[in-house]
C-alpha positions in Angstrom: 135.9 98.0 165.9 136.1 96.1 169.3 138.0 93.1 169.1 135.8 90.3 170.2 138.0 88.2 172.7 135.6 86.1 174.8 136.0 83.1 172.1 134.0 79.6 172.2 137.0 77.7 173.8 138.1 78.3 177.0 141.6 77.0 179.4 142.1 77.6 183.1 144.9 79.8 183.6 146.5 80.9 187.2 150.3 81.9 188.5 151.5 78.9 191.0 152.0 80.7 194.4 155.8 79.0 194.7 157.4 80.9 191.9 154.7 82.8 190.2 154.6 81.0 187.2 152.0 80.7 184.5 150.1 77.9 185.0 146.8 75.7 183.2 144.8 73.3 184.2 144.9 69.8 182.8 142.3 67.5 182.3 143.4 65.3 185.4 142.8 68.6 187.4 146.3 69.5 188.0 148.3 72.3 187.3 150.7 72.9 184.4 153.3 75.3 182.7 152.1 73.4 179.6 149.7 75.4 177.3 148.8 72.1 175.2 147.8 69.9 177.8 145.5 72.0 179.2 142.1 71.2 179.3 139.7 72.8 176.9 136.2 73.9 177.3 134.2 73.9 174.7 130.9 75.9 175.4 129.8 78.0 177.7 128.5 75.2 180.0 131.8 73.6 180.3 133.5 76.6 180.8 131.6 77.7 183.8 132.7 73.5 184.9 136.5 74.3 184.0 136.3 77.2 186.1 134.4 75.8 189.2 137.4 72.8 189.1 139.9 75.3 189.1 138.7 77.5 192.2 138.7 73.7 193.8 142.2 72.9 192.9 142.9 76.3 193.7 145.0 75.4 196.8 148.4 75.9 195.1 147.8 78.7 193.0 146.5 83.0 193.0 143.0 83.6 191.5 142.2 80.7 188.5 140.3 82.7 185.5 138.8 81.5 182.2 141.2 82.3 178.9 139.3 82.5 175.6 141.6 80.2 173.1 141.6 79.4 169.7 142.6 75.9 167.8 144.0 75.4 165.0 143.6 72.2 162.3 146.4 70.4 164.3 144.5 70.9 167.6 147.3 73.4 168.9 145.6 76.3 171.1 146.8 80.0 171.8 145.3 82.5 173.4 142.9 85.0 172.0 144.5 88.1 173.7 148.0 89.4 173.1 148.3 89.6 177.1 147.5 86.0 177.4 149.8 84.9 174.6 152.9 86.4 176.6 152.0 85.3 180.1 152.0 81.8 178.0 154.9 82.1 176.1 157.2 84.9 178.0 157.7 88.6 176.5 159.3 88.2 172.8 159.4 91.1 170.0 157.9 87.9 167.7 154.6 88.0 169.6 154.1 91.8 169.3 155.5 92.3 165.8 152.7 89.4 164.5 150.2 91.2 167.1 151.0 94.3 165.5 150.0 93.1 161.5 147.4 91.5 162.4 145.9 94.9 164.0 147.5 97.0 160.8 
């Protein structure tokens, strides 16, 4: 069975062109190493909006994209994809092992 990534919420996700780092876009249109302030899109609609910002405030980072995200009770977010969910929180043998039951 295909796993079904594309998700209902979406972030704007990029690497800053000074150091390569991970970055989101918040809801005041600037960038951010911060997964939880970044601003959420709900539906498709919005997503395609997020997305559009993000080329525009594209001036100080490689290539914005749309991340499919899920949110929990508490309004945290994390990413859908395993790939995703290390670029956001650096490589760590906690990510994969949990990746790894939930796929068992």
């Amino acid at each position: 069975m295909a796993k079904n990534l594309s998700g209902d919420l979406q972030i704007a996700s990029a690497n800053r062109l000074a150091d390569g780092m991970v970055v989101f876009l918040d809801e005041a249109g600037q960038w951010t190493g911060r997964l939880d302030r970044a601003a959420v899109a709900r539906d498709r609609r919005a997503a395609e909006i997020l997305l559009e910002r993000a080329r525009v405030e594209s001036f100080t980072v490689v290539d914005p994209f749309l991340v499919a995200v899920v949110e929990d009770e508490a309004g945290h977010i994390e990413p859908l994809s395993l790939r995703e969910k290390i670029r956001a929180s650096g490589l760590t043998f906690a990510a994969i092992a949990a990746e790894a039951v939930r796929y068992a």
